[in-house]
C-alpha positions in Angstrom: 90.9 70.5 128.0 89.4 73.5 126.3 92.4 75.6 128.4 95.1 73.6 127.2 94.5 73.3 123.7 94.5 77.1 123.6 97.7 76.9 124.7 98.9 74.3 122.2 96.7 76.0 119.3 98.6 79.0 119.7 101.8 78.0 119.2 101.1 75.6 116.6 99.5 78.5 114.5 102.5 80.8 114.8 105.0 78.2 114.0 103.4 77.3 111.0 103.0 80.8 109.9 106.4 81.3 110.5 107.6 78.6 108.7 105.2 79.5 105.9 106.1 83.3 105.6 110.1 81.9 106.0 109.9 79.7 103.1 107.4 81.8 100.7 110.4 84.2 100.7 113.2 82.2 100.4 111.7 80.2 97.7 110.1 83.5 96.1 106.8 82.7 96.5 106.8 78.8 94.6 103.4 78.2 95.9 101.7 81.0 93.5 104.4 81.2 90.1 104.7 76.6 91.0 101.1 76.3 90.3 100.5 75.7 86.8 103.5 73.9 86.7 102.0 71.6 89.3 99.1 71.1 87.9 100.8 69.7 84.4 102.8 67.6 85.9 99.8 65.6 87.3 99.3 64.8 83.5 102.7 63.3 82.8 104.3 60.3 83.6 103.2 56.6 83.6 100.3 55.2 85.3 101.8 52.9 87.7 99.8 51.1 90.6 99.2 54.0 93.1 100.2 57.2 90.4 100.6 60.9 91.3 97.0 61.5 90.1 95.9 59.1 92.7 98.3 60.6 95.2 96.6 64.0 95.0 93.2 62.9 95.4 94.2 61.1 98.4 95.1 64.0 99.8 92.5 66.0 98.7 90.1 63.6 100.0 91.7 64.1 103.4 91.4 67.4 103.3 87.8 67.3 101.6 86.4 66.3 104.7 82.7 66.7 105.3 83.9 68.8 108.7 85.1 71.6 105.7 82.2 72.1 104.4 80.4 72.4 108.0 83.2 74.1 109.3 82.7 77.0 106.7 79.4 77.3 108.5 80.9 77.8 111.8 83.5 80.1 111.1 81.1 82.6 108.8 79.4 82.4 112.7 82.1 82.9 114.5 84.6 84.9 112.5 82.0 87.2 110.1 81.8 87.4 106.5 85.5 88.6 106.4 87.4 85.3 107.9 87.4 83.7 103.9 89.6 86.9 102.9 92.1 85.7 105.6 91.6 82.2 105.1 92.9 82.7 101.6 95.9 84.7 102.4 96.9 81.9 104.9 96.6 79.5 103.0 98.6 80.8 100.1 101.2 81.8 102.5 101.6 78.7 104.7 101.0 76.3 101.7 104.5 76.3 101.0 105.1 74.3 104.2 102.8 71.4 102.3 105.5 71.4 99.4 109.1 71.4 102.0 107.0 68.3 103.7 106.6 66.5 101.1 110.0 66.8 99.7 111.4 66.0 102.7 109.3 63.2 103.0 109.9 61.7 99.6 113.9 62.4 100.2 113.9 60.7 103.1 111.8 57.9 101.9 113.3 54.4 103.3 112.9 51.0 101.0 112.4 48.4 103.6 113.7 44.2 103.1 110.1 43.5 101.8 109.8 46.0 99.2 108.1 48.4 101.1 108.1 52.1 101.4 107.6 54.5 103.9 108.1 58.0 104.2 106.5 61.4 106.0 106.9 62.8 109.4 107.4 59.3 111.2 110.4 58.7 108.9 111.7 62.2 108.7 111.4 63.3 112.2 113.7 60.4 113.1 116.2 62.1 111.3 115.7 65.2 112.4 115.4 64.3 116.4 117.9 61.2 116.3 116.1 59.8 119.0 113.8 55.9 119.0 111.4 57.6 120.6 110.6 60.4 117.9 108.7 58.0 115.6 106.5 56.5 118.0 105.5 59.9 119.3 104.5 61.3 115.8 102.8 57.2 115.1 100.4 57.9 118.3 99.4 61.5 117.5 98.6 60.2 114.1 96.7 57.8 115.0 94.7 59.7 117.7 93.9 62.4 114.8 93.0 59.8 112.7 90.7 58.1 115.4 89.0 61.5 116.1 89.2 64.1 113.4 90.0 61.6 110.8 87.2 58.8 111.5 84.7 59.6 114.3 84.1 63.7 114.0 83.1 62.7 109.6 80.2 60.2 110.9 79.0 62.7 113.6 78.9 65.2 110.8 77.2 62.9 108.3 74.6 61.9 111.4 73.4 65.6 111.5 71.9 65.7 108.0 70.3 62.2 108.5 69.0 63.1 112.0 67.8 66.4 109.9 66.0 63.7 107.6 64.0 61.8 110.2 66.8 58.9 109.5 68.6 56.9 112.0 71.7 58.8 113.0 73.3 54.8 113.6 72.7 54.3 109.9 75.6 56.5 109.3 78.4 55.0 111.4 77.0 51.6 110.6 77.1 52.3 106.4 80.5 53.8 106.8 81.6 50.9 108.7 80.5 48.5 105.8 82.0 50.6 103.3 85.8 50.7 105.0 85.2 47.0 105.3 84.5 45.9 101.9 87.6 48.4 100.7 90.1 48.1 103.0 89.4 44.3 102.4 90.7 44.6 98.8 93.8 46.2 99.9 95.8 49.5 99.7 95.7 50.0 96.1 91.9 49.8 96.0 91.9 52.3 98.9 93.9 54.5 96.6 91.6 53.5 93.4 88.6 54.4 95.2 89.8 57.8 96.3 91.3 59.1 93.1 87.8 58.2 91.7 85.9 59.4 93.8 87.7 63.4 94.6 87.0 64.3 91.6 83.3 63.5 91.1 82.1 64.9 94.5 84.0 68.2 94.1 82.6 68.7 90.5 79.3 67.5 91.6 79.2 69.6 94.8 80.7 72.8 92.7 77.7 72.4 89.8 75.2 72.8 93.3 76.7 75.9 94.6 76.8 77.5 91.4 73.3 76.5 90.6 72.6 78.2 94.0 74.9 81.1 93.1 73.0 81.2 89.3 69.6 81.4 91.2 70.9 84.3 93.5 72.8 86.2 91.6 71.0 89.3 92.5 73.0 88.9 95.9 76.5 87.8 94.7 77.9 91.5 94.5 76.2 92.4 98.1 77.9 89.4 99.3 81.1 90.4 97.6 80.7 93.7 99.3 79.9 92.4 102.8 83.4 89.6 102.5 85.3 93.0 101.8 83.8 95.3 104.2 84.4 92.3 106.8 87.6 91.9 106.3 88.6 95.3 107.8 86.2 97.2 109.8 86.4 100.1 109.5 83.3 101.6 111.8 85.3 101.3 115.2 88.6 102.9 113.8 85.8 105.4 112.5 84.6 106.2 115.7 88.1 106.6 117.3 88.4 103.3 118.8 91.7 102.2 117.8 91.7 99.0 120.7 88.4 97.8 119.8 89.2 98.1 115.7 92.4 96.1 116.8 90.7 93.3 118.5 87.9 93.3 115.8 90.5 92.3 113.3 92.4 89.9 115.6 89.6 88.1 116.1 88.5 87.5 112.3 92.5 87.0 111.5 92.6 84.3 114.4 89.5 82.3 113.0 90.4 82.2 109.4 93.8 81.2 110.3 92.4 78.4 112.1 89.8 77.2 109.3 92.5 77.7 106.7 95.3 75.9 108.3 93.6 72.9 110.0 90.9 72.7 106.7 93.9 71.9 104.3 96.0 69.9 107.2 98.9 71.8 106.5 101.5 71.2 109.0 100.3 67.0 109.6 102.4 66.0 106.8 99.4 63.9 105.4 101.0 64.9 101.9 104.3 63.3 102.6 103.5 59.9 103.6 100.5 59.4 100.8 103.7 60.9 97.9 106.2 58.8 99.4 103.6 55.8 98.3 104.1 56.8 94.3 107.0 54.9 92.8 109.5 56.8 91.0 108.4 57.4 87.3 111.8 59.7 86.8 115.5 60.6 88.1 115.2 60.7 91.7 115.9 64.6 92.2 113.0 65.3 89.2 110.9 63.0 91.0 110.8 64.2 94.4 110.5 67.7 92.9 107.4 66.8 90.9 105.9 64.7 94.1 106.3 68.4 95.9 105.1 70.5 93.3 101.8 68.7 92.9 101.3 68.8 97.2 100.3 72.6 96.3 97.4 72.0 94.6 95.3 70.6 97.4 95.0 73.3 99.6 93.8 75.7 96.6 91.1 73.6 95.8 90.2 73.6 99.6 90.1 77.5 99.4 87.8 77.2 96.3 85.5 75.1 97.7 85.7 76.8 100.8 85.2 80.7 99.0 81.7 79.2 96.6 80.7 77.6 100.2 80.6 81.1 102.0 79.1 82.4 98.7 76.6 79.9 98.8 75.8 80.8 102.8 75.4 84.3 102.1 73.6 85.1 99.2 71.3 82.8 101.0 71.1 84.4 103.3 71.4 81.3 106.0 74.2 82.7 107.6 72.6 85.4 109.9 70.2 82.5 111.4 71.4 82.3 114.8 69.2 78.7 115.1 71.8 77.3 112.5 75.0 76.0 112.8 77.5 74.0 111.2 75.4 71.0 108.8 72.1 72.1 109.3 73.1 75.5 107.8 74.9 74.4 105.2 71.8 72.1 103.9 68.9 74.6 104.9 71.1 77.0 102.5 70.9 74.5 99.3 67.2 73.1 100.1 66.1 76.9 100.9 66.9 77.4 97.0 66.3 74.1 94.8 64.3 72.4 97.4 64.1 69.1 99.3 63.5 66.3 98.4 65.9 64.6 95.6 68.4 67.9 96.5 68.5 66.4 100.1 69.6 63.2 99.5 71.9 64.1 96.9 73.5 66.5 99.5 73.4 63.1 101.7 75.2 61.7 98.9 77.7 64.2 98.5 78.3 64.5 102.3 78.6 60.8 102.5 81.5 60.7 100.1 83.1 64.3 101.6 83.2 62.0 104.4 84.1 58.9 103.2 87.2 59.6 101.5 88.7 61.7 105.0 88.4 58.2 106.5 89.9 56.6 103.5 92.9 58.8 103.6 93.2 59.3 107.4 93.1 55.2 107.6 95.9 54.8 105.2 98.4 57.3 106.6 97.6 56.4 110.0 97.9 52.4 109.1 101.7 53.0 107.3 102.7 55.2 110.4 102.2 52.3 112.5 103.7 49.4 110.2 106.5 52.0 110.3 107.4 51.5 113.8 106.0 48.2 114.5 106.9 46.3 111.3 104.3 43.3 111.5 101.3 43.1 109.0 99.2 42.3 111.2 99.3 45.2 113.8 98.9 46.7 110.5 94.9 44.6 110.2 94.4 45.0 113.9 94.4 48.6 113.5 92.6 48.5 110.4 90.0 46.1 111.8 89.9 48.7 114.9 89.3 51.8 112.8 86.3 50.5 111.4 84.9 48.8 114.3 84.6 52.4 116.4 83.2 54.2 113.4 79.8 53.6 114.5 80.1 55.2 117.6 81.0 58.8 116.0 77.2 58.7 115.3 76.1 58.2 118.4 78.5 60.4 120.7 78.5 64.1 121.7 81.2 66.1 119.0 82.6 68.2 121.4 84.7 66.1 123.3 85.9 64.4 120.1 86.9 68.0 118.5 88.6 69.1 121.9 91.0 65.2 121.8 91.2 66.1 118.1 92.3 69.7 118.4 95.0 68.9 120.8 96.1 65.8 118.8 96.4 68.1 115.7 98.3 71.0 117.6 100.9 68.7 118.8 101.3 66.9 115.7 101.9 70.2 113.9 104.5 71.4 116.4 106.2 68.4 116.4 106.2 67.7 112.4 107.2 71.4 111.5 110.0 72.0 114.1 111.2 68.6 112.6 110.7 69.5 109.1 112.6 72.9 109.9 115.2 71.3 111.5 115.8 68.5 108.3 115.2 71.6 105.7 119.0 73.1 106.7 119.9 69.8 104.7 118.1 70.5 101.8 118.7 74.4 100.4 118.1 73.7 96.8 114.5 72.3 97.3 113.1 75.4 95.5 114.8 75.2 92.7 112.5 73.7 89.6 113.7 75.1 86.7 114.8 71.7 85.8 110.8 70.7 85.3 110.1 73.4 82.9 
């Protein structure tokens, strides 16, 4: 398993950095001089039944996952102070990729006998592949990354803090299980009502506890500044003549911050183009779809924020250069080292719970209109649903590793397949860049 998702990973990295690099030229770099446009146009518009506002936190809150915040942890193991510098720059460059998705998929969009829409990489890889067996290929990926990454990998991570707590690990998959219950029972737009109230809460919320962290430690924010910069290129080997070993130093950061920035913001799953597809039109079609795109961008930014203020947090702390921690437990050993347990511990809980919560929210959605895609019943649509929250107790019971391996090789295909088909559908679409129109 571990050999061949190497082999997928690989691929799937350098496609999508590919594509990324490709398209920040062409479009002259929309994803940086696009972004305060983006984010005004989240303030415009009517407030319809599932708006833009509530689009973008939907996708933020799949991307928000608790596994982001742990997985910060794990890479400032594993990659070195450094890997946030290259995370950025990845993320900026292959961000664009999030914006050509979800114009695609909001192009492409199909309006169904019943009303219904559909869109994202189930609809448009159809196009691009012309073949019936396209869709149910990207369906059953989606729904094994939405299974794994997306449902039972959050409740393992929320069971680590409560196992930390002398709580029932169970409790977890067993309170998230109630919770998809009682909101997937009052439909899709509660879903969506739910997630656009809650993004915004837990990211302020958990912000106002790093920087109180940050505010306490201040005496070690510029050392920590200093170590990110002297990380991200080592000089000492190429100092001491060896050019191979100053090479491989820097492919190795470079390779884990790739990794933690592309699969922390899901950019190449084309999340973004099946929750957008969801909005209903509020303008002229071509305005609309370029709107839809433009606000895709902001996600992965505030990902990389929360991401940065997390490493912060984990080294002026100090935590990070305890080899006995790893992944959660750092992360909440950092923030209880400096305001304490007690209250701060369950409010972490709290915070973690709702990191969490809305991945599965998010993941449940996309996954559920993939598969009403292709199989056109309502109820395949409640079977799946009532699956999905039957299994999510056993996240908090079962070993990660196996979960993360199914999950890593469910994400690498799904990116290969939905960026060589987004690639292939972009030929059709050469004005996408253009958003003058907005201003």
């Amino acid at each position: 398993m571990g050999f061949l998702n190497t082999l997928l990973c690989i691929p799937a990295v350098t496609l999508l950095l590919f594509a990324g690099l490709r398209m920040s030229i062409s479009s002259g770099w929309l994803q940086i001089r696009g972004l305060p446009l983006a984010v005004s146009s989240l303030f415009t518009g009517e407030r319809k039944k599932f708006s833009s506002v509530a689009a973008v936190c939907a996708v933020l809150g799949g991307n928000l996952g608790v596994g982001n915040i742990s997985g910060t942890a794990v890479a400032l193991s594993s990659g070195g102070p450094g890997f946030i510098v290259w995370m950025v720059l990845i993320v900026t460059v292959t961000s664009i990729v999030k914006y050509a998705s979800c114009y695609i998929s909001t192009s492409t969009r199909i309006l169904t006998k019943n009303g219904k829409m559909f869109g994202g990489p189930v609809v448009y890889i159809k196009h691009a592949l012309g073949a019936k067996w396209a869709p149910f290929t990207v369906a059953f990926v989606t729904a094994v990354c939405a299974i794994t990454v997306g449902n039972l990998v959050q409740v393992n991570s929320l069971a680590i803090p409560m196992d930390l707590m002398d709580l029932p690990p169970l409790a977890a998959g067993m309170l998230v299980a109630f919770a998809l219950f009682f909101v997937s029972a009052l439909g899709m737009n509660f879903i969506a009502k739910t997630v656009s109230s809650m993004v915004p809460a837990m990211v302020l919320l958990y912000m106002a506890l790093c920087l109180t962290v940050l505010v306490k430690c201040y005496d070690n924010i510029l050392p920590s500044f200093t170590l990110i910069l002297t990380s991200f290129l080592n000089l000492d080997s190429l100092k001491n003549g060896a050019v191979l070993a100053f090479i491989a130093e820097i492919l190795a950061v470079v390779q884990v911050g790739a990794l933690r920035g592309i699969f922390a913001t899901d950019i190449g799953l084309g999340l973004e183009g099946t929750v957008h597809s969801l909005v209903p039109n509020e303008c002229d079609d071509k305005r609309f779809v370029a709107q839809q795109s433009l606000m895709s961008l902001i996600s992965p930014f505030i990902v990389a924020i929360v991401a940065f203020v997390t490493t912060m947090v984990l080294l002026t702390t100090g935590v990070w250069s305890n080899t006995a921690l790893e992944s959660t437990n750092m992360c909440f050993t950092a923030f209880t080292s400096v305001l304490g347990s007690g209250y701060v511990e369950y409010a972490l809980l709290g915070l973690m719970f709702c990191f969490s919560f809305t991945t599965v929210l998010t993941w449940l959605m996309c996954s559920k209109e993939a598969l009403l895609y292709i199989l056109g019943r309502d109820a395949y649509g409640r079977a799946w649903t009532a699956l999905f929250i039957a299994i999510a107790p056993l996240g908090s019971v079962c070993t990660v590793k196996l979960l993360w391996d199914i999950a890593d090789l469910a994400i690498s295909l799904a990116t290969i397949v939905n960026t060589i088909g987004m690639l292939i559908v972009a030929s059709q679409y050469r004005d996408m860049f253009k958003v003058a129109h907005l201003r």
